[in-house]
N, C-alpha and C positions, 0 to 999 in steps of 0.2 A: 504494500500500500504506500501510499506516498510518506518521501521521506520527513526529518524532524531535526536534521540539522540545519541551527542556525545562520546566518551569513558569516564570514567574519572567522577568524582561529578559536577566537574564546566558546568554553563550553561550561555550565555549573549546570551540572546533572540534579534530578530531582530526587529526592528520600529513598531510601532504600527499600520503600512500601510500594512505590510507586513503581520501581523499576522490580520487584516481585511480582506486582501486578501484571506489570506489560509482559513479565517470561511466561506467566500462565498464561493470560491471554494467546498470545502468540503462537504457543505452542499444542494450545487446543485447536487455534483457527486451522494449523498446520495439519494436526491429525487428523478433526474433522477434512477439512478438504480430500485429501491423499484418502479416505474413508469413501466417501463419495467417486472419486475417481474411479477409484479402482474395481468398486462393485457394482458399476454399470460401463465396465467394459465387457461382460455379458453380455448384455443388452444389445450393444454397441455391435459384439461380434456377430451377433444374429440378423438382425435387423437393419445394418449398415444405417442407418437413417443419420442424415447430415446434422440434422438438428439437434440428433443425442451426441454428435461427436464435439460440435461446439461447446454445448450443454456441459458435459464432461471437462474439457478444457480449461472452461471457467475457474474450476476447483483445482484443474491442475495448474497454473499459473498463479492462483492467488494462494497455492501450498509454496509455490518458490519464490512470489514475494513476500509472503511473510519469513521465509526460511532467510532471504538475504534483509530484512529487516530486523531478523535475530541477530546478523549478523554487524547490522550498523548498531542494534541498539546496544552490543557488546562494546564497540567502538565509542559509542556516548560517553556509556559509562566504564570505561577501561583508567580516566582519572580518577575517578572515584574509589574504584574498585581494586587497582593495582597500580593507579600514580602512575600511569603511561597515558603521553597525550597522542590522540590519535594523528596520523599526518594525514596532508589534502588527499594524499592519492588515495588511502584508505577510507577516508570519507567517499569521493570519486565514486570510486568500485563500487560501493555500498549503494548509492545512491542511485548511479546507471541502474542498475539491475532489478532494485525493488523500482524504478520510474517505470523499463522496460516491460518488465513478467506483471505489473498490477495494471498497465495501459494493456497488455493483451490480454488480462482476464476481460476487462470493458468491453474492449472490441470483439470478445468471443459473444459477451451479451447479446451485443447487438446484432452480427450475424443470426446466432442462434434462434432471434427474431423473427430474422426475415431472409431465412436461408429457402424457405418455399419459393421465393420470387425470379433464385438465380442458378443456373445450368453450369454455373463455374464449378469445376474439380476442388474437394477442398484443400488438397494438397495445395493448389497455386492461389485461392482464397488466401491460405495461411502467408504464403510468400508476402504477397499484399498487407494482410494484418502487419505480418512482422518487421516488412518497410517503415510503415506508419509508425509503430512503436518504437522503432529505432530511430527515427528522426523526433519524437517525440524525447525521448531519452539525451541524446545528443544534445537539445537544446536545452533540455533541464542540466542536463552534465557540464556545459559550457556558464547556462545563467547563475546555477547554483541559486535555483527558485524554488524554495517549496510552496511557496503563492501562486508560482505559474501553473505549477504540475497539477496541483488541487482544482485552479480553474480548470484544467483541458481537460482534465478526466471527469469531473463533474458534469461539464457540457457533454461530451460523450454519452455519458451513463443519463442525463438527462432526454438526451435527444433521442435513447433507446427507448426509456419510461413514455414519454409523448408518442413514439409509433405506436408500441405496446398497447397502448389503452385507445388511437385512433383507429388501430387496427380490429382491434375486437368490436367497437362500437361501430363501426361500418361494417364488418363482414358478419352478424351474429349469425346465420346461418350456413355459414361455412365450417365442414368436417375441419377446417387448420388452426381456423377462429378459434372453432371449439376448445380445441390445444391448446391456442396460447393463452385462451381465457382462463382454464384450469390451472395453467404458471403463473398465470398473471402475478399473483401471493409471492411466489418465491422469487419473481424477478424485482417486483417491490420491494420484499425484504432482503435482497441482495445489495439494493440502492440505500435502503437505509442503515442498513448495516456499513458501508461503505464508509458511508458520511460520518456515523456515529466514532466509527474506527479512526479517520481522518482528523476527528475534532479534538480529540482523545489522544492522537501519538504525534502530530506538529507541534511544533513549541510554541508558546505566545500566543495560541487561538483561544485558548481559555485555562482559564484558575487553575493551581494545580487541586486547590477541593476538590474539584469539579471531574478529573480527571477517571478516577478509580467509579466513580457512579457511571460516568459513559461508557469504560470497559465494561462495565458490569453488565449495563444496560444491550450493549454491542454483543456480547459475547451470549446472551441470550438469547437474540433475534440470529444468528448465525448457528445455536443448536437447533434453534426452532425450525429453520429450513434445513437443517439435516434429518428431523423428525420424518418433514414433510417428504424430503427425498427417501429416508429410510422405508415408510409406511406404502410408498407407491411400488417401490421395488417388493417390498412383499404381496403386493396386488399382480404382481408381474406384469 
């Protein structure tokens, strides 16, 4: 998910509650994900259908953005923790990769969408996505914006929520309609989960009070749509 360092070399890490907070966090978002992935590649294998493949994706990208957001938030707090400050490149690294794998979970949404509409292979699809997110990356790598990146991906994820709900209320009697009407839940609470997570690991978007109640809050709405994926898979 988007990154939480600040501009600038200086860093003063938050409580050591906080940063317990964000390894559980994290590292449930990770298993949850990686959980999902992997038990609707079944599915996947059977049914080939494009939509489970994006669908899929989403989980697996947002398992290696949090995995390399383990990895900046080590780097956060490596002052704190072991008195080593981290250098730019280590920040760099950290940062490309969780801008890059949390912009392709996005844009896996939004395919995932409206992968009915298009006859493209999704092997060369992905090429495409992963263009975009790399140029998306690049330029967060270069601004060293965690303002920027928050804005691009929210519009993204935004402007998937707006087809999403134009789509169904124009097509209701459509067998795809039908589909994405029944996601509709999970692709909402993927969006707010998003946002919740984003408000909650930037630095300076809000109090650190504030911070452990939105993980909380985040990390709830993120089991709740593994519920939802869990219970459909036992429907087969």
């Amino acid at each position: 998910m988007p990154p939480g360092f600040p501009s600038g070399m200086r860093h003063f890490g938050p409580p050591i509650e906080i940063f317990a907070t964000e390894l559980v966090y994290v590292l449930l978002v990770i298993a949850i994900s990686a959980y999902i992935y992997f038990k609707t590649k079944e599915i996947y294998d059977l049914s080939k259908h494009k939509g489970i493949y994006f669908f899929r994706n989403v989980f697996l990208y947002f398992s290696l953005a949090y995995f390399f957001r383990l990895l900046m938030m080590g780097f956060m707090f490596s002052r704190e923790l072991f008195s080593l400050a981290p250098t730019i490149l280590m920040q760099l690294f950290s940062l490309f990769f969780v801008s890059y794998f949390s912009t392709m979970a996005i844009l896996s949404v939004v395919v995932s969408i409206n992968i009915r509409k298009t006859k493209t292979d999704p092997k060369k699809l992905n090429i495409v996505l992963n263009a975009i997110a790399l140029l998306i990356s690049f330029i967060i790598g270069f601004s060293r914006s965690n303002i920027l990146l928050m804005f691009l991906q929210t519009g993204i994820f935004l402007i998937a929520i707006i087809i999403l709900l134009f789509k169904t209320k124009k097509n209701k009697h459509e067998k795809h309609s039908k589909l994405i009407s029944q996601n509709k839940i999970t692709f909402v609470l993927l969006f707010l989960f998003w946002v919740m997570s984003t408000l909650a690991f930037v630095r300076g978007l809000v109090p650190r009070e504030v911070k452990i109640p939105l993980y909380l809050l985040s990390a709830g709405i993120f089991f709740s749509i593994f519920l939802r994926v869990r219970k459909k898979l036992k429907r087969g």
